[in-house]
ZAMARGU-4260 file (C-alpha; in steps of 0.2 Angstrom, whole numbers, plus 5000, padded with zeros to 4 digits):
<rodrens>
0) 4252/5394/5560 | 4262/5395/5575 | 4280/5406/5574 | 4294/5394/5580 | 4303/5405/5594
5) 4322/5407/5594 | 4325/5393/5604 | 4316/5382/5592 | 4324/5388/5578 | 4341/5387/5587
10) 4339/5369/5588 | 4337/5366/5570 | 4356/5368/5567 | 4358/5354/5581 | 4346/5342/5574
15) 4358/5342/5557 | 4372/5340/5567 | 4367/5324/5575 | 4357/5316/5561 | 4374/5318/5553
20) 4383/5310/5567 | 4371/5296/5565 | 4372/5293/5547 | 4390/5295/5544 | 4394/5284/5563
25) 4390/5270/5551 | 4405/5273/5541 | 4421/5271/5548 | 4435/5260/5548 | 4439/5247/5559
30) 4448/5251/5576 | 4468/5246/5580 | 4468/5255/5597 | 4455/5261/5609 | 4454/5270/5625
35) 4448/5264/5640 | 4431/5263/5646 | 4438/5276/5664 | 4446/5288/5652 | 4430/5286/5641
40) 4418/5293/5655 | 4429/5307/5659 | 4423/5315/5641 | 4405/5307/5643 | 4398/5314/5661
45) 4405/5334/5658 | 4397/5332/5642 | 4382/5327/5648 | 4383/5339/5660 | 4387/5351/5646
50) 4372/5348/5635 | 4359/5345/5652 | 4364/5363/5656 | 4362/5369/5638 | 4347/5361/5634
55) 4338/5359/5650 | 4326/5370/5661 | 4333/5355/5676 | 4348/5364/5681 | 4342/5380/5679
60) 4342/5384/5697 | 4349/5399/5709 | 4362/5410/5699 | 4361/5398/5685 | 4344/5404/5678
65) 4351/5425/5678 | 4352/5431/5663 | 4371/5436/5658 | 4364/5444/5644 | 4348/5455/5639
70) 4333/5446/5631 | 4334/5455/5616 | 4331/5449/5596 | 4348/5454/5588 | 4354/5445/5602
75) 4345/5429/5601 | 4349/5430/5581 | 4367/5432/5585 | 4366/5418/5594 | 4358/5408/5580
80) 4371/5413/5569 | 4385/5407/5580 | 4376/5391/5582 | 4375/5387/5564 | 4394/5390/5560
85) 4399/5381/5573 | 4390/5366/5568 | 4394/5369/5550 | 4413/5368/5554 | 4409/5352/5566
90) 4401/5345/5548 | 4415/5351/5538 | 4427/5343/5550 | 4418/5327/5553 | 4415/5325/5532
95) 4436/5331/5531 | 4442/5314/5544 | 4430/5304/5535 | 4434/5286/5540 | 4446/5290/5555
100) 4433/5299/5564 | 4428/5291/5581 | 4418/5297/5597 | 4432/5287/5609 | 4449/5290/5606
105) 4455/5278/5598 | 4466/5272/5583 | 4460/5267/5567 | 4469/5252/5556 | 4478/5260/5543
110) 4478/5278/5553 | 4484/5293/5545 | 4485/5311/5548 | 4472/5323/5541 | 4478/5340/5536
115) 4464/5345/5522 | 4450/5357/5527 | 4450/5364/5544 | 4460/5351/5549 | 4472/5364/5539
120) 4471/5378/5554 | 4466/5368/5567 | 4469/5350/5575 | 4452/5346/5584 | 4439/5356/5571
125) 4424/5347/5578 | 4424/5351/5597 | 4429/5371/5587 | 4411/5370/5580 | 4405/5361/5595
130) 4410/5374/5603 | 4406/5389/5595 | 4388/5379/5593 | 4387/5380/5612 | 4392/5398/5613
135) 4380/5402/5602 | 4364/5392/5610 | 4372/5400/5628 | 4367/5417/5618 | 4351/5411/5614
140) 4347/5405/5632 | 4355/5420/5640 | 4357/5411/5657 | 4374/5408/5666 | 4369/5391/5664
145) 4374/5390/5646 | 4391/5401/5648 | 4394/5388/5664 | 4389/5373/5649 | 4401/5380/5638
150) 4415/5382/5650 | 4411/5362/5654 | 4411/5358/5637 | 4428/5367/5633 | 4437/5359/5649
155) 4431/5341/5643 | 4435/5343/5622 | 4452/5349/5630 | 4457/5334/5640 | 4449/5324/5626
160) 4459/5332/5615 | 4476/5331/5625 | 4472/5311/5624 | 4471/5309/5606 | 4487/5320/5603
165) 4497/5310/5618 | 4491/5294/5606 | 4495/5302/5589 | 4511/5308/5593 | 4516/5290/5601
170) 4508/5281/5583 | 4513/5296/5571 | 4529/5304/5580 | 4538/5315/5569 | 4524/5318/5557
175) 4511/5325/5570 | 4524/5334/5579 | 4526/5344/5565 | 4508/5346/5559 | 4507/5352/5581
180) 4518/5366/5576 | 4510/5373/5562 | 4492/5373/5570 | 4481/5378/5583 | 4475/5369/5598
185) 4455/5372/5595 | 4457/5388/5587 | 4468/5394/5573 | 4483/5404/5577 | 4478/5423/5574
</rodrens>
């Protein structure tokens, strides 16, 4: 029987995260409000970007295919590791917002705020775990392609991010600027 190489086993953790996304898409409430189809691509091409550089040989070109980091086990397992918590808090989020959860930024009918979980520490959890998924397959790799797709990644969870708040604190004012106040951005205030 053949050994599955790190990259392989890397990946695992990534097929989980997106047979969840699929099974759990098909639950969610109806929308009240959505973003536009321009503001939707501006989160769609740098991600795709994002995950052609992280899990694509194609742009592995020039500086991109250089290691940033030696090709060592404890390295590649490191990675691993990393990748599998991220996409364990991606779940947790994504199971946490249940219902409200949507890939566009948008409104739900009957919309309310979710502080339970790590929703508790954090207002965007998921692209958290995304990203610290990403950091961790960029380990694996150990090309500056994967620490230039996690760099692309983070610039477009973050404009993502500033969307939905600019929407939840024009449907939920007073509530969400409190709930801002008391937690972090994409990570937890230290």
């Amino acid at each position: 029987m053949k050994t599955l190489t790190l990259w392989q086993i890397d990946m695992i953790p990534w097929y989980v995260f997106a047979a969840y996304w699929l099974v759990t898409w098909l639950r969610v409430k109806r929308t009240k409000m959505m973003e536009s189809l321009a503001q939707r691509l501006l989160t769609i091409v740098p991600m795709g970007l994002a995950f052609e550089l992280l899990f694509s040989r194609s742009l592995a070109v020039g500086p991109l295919r250089l290691r940033f980091v030696p090709a060592v086990d404890w390295i590649g397992w490191s990675g691993i590791a990393l990748t599998s918590l991220g996409v364990a808090i991606a779940i947790w989020a994504r199971y946490c917002i249940g219902q409200y959860w949507s890939s566009r930024v948008m409104l739900k009918e009957g919309h309310r705020l979710i502080r339970s979980g790590p929703y508790e520490f954090v207002r965007h959890p998921i692209y958290t775990g995304m990203l610290l998924a990403a950091m961790g397959t960029a380990l694996v790799i150990g090309e500056w392609r994967g620490v230039l797709g996690v760099i692309v990644m983070l610039v477009a969870h973050s404009f993502k991010a500033l969307r939905e708040e600019a929407l939840l604190t024009t449907e939920l004012s007073e509530e969400y600027a409190s709930y801002r106040r008391s937690t972090g951005f994409l990570f937890p205030y230290l």
